[in-house]
MDAnalysis code that builds the backbone (N, CA, C; Angstrom):
import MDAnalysis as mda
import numpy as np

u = mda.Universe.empty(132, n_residues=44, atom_resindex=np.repeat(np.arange(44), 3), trajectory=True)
u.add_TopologyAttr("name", ["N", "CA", "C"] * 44)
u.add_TopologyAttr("resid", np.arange(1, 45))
u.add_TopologyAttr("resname", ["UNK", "UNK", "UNK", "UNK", "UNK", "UNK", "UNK", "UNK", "UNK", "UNK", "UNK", "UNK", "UNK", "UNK", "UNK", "UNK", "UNK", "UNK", "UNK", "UNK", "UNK", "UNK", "UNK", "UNK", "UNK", "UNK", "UNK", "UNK", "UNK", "UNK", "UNK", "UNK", "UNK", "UNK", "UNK", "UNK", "UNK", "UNK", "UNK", "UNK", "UNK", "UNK", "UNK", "UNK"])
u.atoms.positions = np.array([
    [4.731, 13.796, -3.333],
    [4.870, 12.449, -3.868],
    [4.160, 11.432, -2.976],
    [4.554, 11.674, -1.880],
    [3.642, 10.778, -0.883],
    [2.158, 10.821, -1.057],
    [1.686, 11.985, -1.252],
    [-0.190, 11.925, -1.126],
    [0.264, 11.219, -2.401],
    [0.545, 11.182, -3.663],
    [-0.152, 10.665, -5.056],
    [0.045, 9.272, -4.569],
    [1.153, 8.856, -4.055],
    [1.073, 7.173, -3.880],
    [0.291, 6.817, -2.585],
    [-0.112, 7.160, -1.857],
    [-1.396, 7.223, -0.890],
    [-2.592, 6.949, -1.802],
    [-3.111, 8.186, -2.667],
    [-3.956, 8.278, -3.490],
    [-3.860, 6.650, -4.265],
    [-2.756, 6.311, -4.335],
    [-3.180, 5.171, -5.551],
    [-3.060, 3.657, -4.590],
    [-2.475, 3.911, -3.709],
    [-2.874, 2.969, -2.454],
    [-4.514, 2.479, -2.420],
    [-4.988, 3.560, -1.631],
    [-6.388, 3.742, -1.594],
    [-7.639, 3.273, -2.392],
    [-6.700, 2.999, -4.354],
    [-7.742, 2.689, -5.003],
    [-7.540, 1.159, -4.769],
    [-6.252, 0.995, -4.502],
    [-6.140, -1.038, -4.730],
    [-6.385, -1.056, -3.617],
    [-7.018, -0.724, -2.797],
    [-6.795, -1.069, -1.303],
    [-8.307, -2.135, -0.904],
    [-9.281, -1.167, -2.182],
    [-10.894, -2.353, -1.930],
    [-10.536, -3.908, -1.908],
    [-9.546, -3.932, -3.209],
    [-9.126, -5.135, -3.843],
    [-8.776, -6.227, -2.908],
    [-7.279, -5.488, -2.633],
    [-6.861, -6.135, -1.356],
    [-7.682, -6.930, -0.190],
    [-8.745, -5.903, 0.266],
    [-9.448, -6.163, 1.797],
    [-10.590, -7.140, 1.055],
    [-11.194, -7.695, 0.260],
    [-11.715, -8.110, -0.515],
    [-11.549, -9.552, -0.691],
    [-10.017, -9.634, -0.286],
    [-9.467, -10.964, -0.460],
    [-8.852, -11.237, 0.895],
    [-9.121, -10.255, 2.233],
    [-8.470, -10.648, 3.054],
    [-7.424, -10.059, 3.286],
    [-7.029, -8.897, 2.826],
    [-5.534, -8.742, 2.883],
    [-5.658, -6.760, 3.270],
    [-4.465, -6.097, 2.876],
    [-4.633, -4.913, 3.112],
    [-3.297, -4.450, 2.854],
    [-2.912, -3.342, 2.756],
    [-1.806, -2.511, 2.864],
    [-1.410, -1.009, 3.211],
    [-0.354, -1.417, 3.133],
    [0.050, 0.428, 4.380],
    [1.244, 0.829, 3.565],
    [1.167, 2.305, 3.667],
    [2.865, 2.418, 2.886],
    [3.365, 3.201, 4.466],
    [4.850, 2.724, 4.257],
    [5.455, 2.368, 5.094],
    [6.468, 4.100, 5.383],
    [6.673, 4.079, 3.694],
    [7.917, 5.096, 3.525],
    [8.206, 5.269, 2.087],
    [8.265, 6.576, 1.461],
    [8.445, 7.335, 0.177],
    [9.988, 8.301, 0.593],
    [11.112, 7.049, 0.298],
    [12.596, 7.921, 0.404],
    [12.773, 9.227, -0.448],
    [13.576, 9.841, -0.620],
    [13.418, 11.458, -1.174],
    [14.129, 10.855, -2.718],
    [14.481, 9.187, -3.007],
    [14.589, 8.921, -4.612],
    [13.449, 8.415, -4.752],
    [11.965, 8.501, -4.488],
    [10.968, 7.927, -5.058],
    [10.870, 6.684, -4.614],
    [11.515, 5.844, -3.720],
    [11.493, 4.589, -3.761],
    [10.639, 4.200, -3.006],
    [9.430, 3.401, -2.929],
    [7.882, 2.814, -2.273],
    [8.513, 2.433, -1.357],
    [7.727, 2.024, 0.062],
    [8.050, 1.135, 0.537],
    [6.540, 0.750, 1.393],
    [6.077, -0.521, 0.950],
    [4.617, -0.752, 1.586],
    [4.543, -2.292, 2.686],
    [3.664, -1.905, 3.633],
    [3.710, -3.563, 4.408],
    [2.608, -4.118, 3.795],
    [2.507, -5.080, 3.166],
    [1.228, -6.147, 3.289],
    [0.730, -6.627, 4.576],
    [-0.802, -6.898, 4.746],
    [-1.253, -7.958, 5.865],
    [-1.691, -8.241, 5.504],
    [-2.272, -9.172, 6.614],
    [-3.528, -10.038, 6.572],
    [-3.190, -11.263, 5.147],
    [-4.340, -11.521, 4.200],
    [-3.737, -12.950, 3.386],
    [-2.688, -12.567, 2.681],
    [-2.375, -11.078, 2.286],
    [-1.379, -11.057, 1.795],
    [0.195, -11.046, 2.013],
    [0.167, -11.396, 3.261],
    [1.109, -11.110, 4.219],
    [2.804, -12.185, 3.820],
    [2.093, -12.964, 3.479],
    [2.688, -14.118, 2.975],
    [3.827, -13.518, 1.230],
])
């Protein structure tokens, strides 16, 4: 589960850095639940 949401990280991730910003996943609990940090402009 983790690589597929990595994998789909990765595609929004141009987007993100694009505008200044970026993201990381943080943590994939064993119910599926995301957990990602924003930076940079998106940080806010």
């Amino acid at each position: 589960m983790k690589e597929r949401v990595q994998e789909v990280i990765n595609k929004v991730r141009p987007f993100l850095q694009r505008d200044g910003g970026d993201v990381e996943l943080v943590e994939v609990d064993p119910d599926g639940l995301v957990k990602v940090r924003l930076k940079g402009a998106c940080g806010g």
